[in-house]
N, C-alpha and C positions, 0 to 999 in steps of 0.2 A: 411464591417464596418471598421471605420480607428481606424489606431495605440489608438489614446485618447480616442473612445468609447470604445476599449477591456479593456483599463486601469481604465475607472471610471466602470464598469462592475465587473473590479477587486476587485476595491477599497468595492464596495457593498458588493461582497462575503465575504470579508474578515468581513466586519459588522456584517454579518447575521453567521459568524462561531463563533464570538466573544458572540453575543445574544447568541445562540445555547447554548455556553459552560456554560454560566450563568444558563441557563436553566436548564441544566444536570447537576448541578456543584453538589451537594449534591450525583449524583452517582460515578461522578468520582473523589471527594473527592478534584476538585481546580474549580476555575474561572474561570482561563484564561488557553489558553496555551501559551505555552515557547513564547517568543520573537524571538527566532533563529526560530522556528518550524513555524510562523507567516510571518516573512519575507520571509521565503522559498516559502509558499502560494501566497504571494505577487509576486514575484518576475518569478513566472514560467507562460509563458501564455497557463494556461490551452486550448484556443479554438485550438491550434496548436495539439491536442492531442484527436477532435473528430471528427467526420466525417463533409465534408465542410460544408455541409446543418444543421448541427446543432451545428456551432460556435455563430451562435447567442444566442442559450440558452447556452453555455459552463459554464458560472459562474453563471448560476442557482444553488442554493442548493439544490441539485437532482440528483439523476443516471440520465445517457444517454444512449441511443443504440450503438453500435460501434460493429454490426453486429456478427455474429457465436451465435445468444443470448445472449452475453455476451455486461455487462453493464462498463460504468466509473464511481464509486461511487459516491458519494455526497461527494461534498466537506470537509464538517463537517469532515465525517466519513474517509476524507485519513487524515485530518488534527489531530484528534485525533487519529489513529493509529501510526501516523508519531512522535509524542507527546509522546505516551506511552511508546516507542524504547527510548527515552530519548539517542540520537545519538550522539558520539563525531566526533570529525573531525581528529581522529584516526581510527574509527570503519571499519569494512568490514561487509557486510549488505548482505545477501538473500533474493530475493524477489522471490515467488512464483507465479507466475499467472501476465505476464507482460501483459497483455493487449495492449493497444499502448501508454506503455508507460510513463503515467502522472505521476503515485507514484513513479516511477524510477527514474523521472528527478525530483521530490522533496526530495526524498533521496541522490540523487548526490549534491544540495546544500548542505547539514548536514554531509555526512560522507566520510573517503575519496575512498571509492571502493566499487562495487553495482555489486553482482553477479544477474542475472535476470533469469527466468526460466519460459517458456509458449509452453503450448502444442501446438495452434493449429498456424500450420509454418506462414500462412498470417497473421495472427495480431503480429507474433515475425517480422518479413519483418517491416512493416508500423510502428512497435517501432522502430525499429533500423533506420530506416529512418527519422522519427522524429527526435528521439535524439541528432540525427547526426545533423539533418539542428540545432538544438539548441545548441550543441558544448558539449553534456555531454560527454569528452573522459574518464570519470573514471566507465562508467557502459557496463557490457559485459553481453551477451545474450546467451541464450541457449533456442533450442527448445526440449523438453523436457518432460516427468509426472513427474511435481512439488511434488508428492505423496516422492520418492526418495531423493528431493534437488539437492544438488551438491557437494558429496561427494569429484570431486578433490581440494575443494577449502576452504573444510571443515579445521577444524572448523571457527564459524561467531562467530562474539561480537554481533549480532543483527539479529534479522529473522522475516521477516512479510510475511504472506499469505493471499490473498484477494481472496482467495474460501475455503467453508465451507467443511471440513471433520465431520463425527460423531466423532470421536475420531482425539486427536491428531499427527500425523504418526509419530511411534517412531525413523523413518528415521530422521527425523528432531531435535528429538529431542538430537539426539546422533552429529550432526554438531553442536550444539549450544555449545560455550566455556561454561567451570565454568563462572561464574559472567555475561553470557549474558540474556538476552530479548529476549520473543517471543510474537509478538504478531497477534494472528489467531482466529475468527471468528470458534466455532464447535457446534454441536447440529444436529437432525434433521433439515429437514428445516422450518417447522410451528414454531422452539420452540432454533434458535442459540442465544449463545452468544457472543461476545468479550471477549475472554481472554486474559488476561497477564499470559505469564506464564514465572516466573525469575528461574534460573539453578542459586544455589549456589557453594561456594565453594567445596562443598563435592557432587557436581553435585545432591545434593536433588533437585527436580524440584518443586515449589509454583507456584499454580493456584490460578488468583482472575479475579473475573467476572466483567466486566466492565459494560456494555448496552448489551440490546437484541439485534439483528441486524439480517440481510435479505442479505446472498451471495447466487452468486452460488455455487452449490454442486462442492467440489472437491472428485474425484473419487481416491481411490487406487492402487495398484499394475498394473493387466494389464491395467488397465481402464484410462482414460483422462482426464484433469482437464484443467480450463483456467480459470483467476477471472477477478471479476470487477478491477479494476487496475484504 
């Protein structure tokens, strides 16, 4: 497909997140989202970030395959996480579950440093290769159980995880600064939510539930974790 079909492909996506948001807007309390958090969507070409065979659905609103079982979310669903992080271009950002990549390289528009974390080695390989042919030099990788974070780099103004724990890992939640944002996807998995969850000043931690949602399981202590990303 050429350069101008991925762009008006784009241009769609962007339509159908903007419906989407109208849709939901009564649960997540606005309309739209940000304008900076919009042009990020815009401006990253998602089909760079799934597998070649399935660039042509890339700006579907839908998860994709991108092999190990592990999917690339739905557009909607990075654009309103990406949203809810309400990002400056100060912030240092954790992401949990790099996948190949795509919520990484929409984060590096928004903020200015992107710590990434993904267990299984070959999809951290195929991010970093991506990112690279795209020119994000402000996001570094690690392969990793995202369960932990990344305590040398701790603490973040912003933390997003795109696989589902039951509970939130209190590992995470001790890297989040005073006055930062988390936002993670937890629950069993018939029954997750999207949460925000804001660390105030006196590091009280406020949970509020956004939408139901559908990740993979992120796994614990020994165990392995990788997200839709």
């Amino acid at each position: 497909m050429s350069a101008e079909s991925f762009a008006a492909l784009r241009r769609h996506m962007l339509a159908e997140i903007a419906a989407e948001t109208i849709y939901v807007s009564a649960r997540i309390g606005k309309a739209a989202l940000s304008e900076r958090v919009m042009d990020a969507m815009g401006s990253v070409p998602r089909h760079e970030f799934v597998p070649i065979e399935l660039q042509p659905y890339a700006y579907a609103n839908s998860p994709l395959p991108i092999g190990f079982d592990k999917t690339i979310s739905q557009p909607f669903i990075v654009a309103l996480m990406t949203d809810l992080l309400d990002l400056g271009d100060t912030d240092t950002v954790l992401e949990i579950g790099t996948g190949l990549g795509y919520q990484a390289a929409i984060l590096a528009q928004l903020a200015r440093k992107v710590y990434s974390v993904e267990m299984i080695e070959e999809l951290a390989a195929q991010a970093k290769q991506r990112l690279g042919h795209l020119g994000c030099t402000n996001v570094e990788l690690k392969v990793g159980n995202g369960y932990f974070g990344w305590p040398e780099h701790a603490p973040f103004d912003k933390l997003i995880v795109t696989a589902s724990p039951d509970l939130i890992p209190p590992p995470l939640i001790h890297q989040l600064k005073p006055g930062g944002r988390m936002v993670i996807p937890t629950g069993l998995p018939e029954a997750q939510q999207l949460i925000l969850a804001t660390r105030d000043r006196d590091s009280r931690l406020t949970i509020e539930e956004i939408l139901p949602v559908r990740f993979s399981k992120l796994d614990g202590g020994e165990s392995g974790e990788s997200g839709d990303s």
